[in-house]
C-alpha positions, -999 to +999 in steps of 0.1 A: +605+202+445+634+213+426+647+247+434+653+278+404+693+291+396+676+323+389+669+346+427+648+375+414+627+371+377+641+401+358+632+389+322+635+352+303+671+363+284+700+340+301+671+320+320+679+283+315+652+258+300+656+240+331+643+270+356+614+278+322+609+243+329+603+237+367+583+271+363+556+256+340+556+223+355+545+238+391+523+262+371+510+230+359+498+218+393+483+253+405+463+255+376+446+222+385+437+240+421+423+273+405+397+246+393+386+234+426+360+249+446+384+261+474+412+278+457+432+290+486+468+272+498+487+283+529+524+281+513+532+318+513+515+326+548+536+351+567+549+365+532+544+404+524+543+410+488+542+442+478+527+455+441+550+482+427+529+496+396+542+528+383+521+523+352+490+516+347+478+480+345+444+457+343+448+425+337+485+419+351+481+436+385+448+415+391+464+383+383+495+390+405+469+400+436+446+372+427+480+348+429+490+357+460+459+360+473+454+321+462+491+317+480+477+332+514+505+364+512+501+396+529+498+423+504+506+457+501+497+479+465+516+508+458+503+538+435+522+570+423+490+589+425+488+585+466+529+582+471+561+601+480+567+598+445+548+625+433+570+651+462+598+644+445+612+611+460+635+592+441+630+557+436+662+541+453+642+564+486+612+547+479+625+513+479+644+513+508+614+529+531+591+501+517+621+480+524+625+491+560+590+479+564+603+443+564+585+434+530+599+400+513+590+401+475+586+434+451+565+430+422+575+459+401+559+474+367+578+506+354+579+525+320+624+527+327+638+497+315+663+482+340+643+494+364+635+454+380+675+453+382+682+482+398+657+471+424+674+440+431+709+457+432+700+476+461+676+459+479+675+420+496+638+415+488+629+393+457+621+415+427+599+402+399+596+422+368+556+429+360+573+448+327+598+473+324+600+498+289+602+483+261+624+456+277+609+427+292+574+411+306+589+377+317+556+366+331+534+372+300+560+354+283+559+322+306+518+327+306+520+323+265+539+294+264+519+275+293+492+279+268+509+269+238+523+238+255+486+232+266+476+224+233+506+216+210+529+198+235+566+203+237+571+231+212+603+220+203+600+226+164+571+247+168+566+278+152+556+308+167+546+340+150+541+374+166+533+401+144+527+439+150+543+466+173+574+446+180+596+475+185+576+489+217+565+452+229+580+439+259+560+404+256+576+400+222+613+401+231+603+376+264+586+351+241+615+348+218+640+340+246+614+319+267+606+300+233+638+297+218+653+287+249+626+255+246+635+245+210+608+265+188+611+286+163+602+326+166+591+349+135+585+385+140+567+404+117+559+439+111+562+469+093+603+482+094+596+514+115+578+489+140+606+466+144+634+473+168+673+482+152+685+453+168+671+421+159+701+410+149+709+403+182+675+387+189+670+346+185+638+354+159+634+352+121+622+386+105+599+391+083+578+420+066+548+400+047+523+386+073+514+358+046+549+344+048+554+349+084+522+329+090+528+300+064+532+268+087+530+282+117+518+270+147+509+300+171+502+333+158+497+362+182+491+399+168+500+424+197+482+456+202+495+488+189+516+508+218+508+542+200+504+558+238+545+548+237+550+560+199+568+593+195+569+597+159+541+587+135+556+558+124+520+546+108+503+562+078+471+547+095+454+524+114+433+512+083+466+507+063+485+488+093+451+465+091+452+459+055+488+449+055+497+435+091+455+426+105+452+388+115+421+381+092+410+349+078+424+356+046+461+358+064+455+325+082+450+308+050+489+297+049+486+289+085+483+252+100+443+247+099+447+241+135+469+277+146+462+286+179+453+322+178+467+339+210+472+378+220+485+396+253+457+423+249+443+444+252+427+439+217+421+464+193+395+445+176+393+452+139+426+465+140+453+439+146+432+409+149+391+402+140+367+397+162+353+363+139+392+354+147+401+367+183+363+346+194+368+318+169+373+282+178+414+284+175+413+312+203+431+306+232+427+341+246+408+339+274+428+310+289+461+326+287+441+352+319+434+316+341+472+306+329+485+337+343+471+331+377+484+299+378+520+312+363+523+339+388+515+317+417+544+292+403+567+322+402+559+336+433+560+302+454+598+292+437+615+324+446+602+333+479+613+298+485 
């Protein structure tokens, strides 16, 4: 088994193809055991993981527990609703009393972005980041590309297209360095108040008509709109960001007859993407959730390794 440069997963910028790579190819053999009828391994036996979710979460918390359940690690869950938090502790306090508890790895989801590095500047445990701000959701990221490379191959050459709420979306700015970093080719697309200042800086092409964004691509993933993160009304309306931006058959008509149709959720259906098109035969929703098991177990196993 070949060992990752990378000691904590804080996002996919500056993470080598290499480390993507031995990610997705253990991923690859842990998705063949979440098919068997016993689904349990012993490799992180003796392990305490603890779940560090200061926002709210569904389907990301789940698949972390159900991963290290599968691993056979000891978990602990933390809430702010039941913690010191809510007294008035800060969070370098927190960490170093769950610390003092002998825990090993720290998966952490927070609203503050940097808050994964902090946590692995001042603690020895192995922080992975469940998503931070409007920063990074490395995970998500290496759960998308799993499923593109499911059913296109290597995506070197490939294009992928993510269209919507870029500026709020933490998935988007991990796919374009996890995907870039493999070879293919990233478009973002979406109306200029929903796009961040800085793309410039991003590995992506930009563009502001879904048609053209979609022509020839390969993957197109809408993402939900983050309005509970939006401070200014940077919509006229949810009927006009469909007309423009939706994923509807009429946009796919450009697209590669085969495009995989994939999105992080949750959906808004009838909103950015249609239900005909979110249940269609190109889906590939639902098996980016069993990828994500599969993912998180990879990532879990390599760094508390």
């Amino acid at each position: 088994m070949s060992s990752l440069e990378i000691k904590h997963l804080l996002g996919l910028q500056g993470v080598s193809a290499n480390d993507i790579r031995i990610i997705l190819d253990n991923a690859a053999e842990f998705r063949q055991v979440l098919d068997r009828k016993v689904k349990t391994l012993p490799p992180l036996r003796g392990v305490t993981v603890v779940n560090l979710f200061f926002e709210n979460s569904t389907r990301t918390r789940i698949s972390f527990e159900l991963a290290e359940k599968r691993l056979s690690a000891d978990i602990v869950n933390f809430t702010t609703s039941n913690s010191s938090v809510k007294k008035g502790e800060t969070l370098l306090d927190t960490i170093k009393n769950i610390e003092a508890m002998k825990i090993d790895v720290i998966v952490v989801r927070h609203k503050g972005t940097g808050v994964p590095k902090f946590l692995a500047e001042h603690t020895d445990a192995v922080i992975i980041n469940a998503g931070d701000g409007a920063h990074e959701h490395p995970t998500q990221a290496l759960l998308d590309i799993f499923t593109m490379e499911q059913n296109l191959g290597n995506l070197k050459g490939k294009t992928v297209t993510i269209v919507g709420d870029i500026k709020h979306s933490r998935v988007a700015r991990s796919n374009a360095w996890g995907l870039s970093a493999l070879g293919a080719n990233v478009r973002f697309c979406g109306p200029p108040t929903l796009l961040p200042r800085y793309t410039s800086m991003l590995p992506v092409e930009i563009f502001s008509d879904v048609r053209k964004a979609v022509e020839g691509a390969d993957v197109v993933m809408p993402l939900r709109l983050q309005q509970e993160r939006m401070e200014d009304s940077l919509l006229p309306s949810l009927r006009e960001y469909r007309n423009f931006y939706g994923i509807t058959r009429q946009t796919l008509e450009k697209a590669k007859d085969n495009v995989l149709i994939m999105h992080p959720g949750p959906i808004n259906r009838g909103v950015e993407l249609d239900s005909d098109i979110a249940d269609g035969e190109n889906s590939v929703i639902l098996d980016q959730v069993t990828n994500g098991v599969a993912i998180r177990m990879s990532v879990l196993f390599l760094l508390s390794n």
